[in-house]
N, C-alpha and C positions, 0 to 999 in steps of 0.2 A: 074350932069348927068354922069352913067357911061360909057366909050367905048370902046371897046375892047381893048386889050392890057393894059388899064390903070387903075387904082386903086383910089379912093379918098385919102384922108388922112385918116379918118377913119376905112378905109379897108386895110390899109397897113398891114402886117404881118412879125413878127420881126423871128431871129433866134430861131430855134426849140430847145426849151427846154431838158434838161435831162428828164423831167416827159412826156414832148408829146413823146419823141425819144421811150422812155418805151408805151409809150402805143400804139405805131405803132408796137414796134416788138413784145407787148400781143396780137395783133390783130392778126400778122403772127403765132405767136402762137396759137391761137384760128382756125385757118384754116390747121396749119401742122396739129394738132389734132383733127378734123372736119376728115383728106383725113385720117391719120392712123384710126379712128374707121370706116370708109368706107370701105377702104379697110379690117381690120379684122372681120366686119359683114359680107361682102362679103366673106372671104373665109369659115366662120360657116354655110352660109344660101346659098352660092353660088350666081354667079354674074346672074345667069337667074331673083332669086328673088331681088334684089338690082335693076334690070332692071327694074323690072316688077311695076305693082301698087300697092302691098305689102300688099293688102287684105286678102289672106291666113295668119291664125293664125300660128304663128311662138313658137316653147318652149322659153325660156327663154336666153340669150345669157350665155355663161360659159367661165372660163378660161380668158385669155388676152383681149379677144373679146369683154366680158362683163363686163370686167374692164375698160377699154382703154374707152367704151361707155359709163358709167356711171364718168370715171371723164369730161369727155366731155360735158354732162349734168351740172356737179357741177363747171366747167370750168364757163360754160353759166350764172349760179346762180349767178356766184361774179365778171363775167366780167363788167356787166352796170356799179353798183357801184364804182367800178373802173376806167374804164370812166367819169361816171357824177364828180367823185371827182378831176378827174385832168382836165377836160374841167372846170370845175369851178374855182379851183385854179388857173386856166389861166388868167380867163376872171377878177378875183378880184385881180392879179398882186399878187398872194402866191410864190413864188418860192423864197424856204429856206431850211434849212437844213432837216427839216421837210418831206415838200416833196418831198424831193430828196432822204431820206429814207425809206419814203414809196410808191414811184413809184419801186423802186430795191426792197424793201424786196415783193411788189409783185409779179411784173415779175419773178424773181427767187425762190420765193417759189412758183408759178404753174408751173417755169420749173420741178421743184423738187416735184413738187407732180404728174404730170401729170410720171415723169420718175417712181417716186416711187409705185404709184398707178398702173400702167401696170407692175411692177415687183411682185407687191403683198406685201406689206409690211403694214401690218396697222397703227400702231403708227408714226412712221414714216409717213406716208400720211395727218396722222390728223396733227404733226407738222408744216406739210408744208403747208398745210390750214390754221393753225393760225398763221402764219407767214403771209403767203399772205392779210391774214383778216387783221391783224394787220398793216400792209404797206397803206391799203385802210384807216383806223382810223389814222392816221398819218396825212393822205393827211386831212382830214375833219377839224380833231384839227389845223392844218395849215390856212383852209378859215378860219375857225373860229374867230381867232386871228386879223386878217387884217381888 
């Protein structure tokens, strides 16, 4: 029976991982970048429509605004993935070198695309995307292994 304050054994929870550490600060990440594309759709469309119920047809976003929103979008595409691969890794006891590679080369390359992608660089952007992809296959070949 559980009681408050107290834990079974089976629900004990050990020291946090280099791979969960990353995936808490990908999730801060996920939310600074969440409030920066809020804020620059807000200053294209103004904060009345940001208010508002956002039914009026809007053109298309332009510039940093609709950069910054669109990696935000691709942010969201390869965040689960990312998650599901290091909640798993956890739960099958993977933590190696593996995925300790590929928690960092993803957090670090969506810092680096999300920075890269709001400055406008192309190639560059997609590097950092297949760096980040590449960090998530890391983690999988890592369960895989175990």
């Amino acid at each position: 029976m559980w009681l408050a304050g107290t834990r079974s054994a089976c629900c004990r929870l050990g020291p946090i991982t280099i791979e969960l550490r990353l995936l808490v600060y990908s999730i801060i990440l996920g939310i600074v970048h969440l409030i920066a594309a809020s804020h620059f759709i807000s200053s294209q469309y103004g904060y009345r429509w940001t208010a508002g119920n956002r039914e009026e047809q809007m053109p298309p976003l332009t510039g940093m605004a609709g950069r910054i929103d669109r990696g935000v979008m691709n942010f969201l595409e390869t965040f689960p993935f990312f998650a599901a691969a290091v909640l798993i890794a956890h739960v099958v006891g993977a933590h190696n070198a593996l995925t300790v590679w590929g928690a960092q080369l993803y957090f670090w390359g969506r810092v680096a695309y999300a920075i890269i992608y709001a400055i406008g660089i192309p190639v560059a952007r997609s590097i950092a995307w297949n760096i980040a992809v590449i960090g998530i296959f890391l983690i999988v070949i890592a369960c895989l292994q175990t």
